[in-house]
C-alpha angles and dihedrals in degrees: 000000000000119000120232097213095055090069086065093068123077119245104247080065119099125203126215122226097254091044086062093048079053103055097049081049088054092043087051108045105018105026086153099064096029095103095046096050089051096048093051090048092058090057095046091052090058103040083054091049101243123112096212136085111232131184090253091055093054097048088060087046094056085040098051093046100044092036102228123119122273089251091065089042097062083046093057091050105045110008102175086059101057115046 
């Protein structure tokens, strides 16, 4: 199964294993702003230094999209972690 998000990253990104847990979250449950939190997470990855896209990184991108905090982020994506 091939993510369709993964073909909005460049190629000299790596991603790490929960950010792709991430990104099938975010295909399955938010395909309309798919395209606009990995963009944003690419952005932040550069303007941080690091060529990869981490959980964390995502997490600031869907917050940042959607404007809620990064608490209620993590919540959104995995609610039986955070209580």
């Amino acid at each position: 199964m091939k993510l369709k998000s993964l073909d909005l990253i460049p190629d000299d990104f790596e991603v790490r294993p929960l950010a792709l847990r991430y990104l099938k979250r975010l295909e399955d449950d938010h395909p309309d702003i798919l395209e606009d939190v990995v963009r944003e997470a690419v952005r932040i990855s550069e303007d941080e230094g690091h060529m990869e896209i981490r959980a964390e990184t995502l997490r600031k991108a869907y917050a940042r999209v959607k404007g809620i905090t990064l608490r209620e982020a993590r919540r959104e994506f995995f609610p039986k972690a955070l209580k």
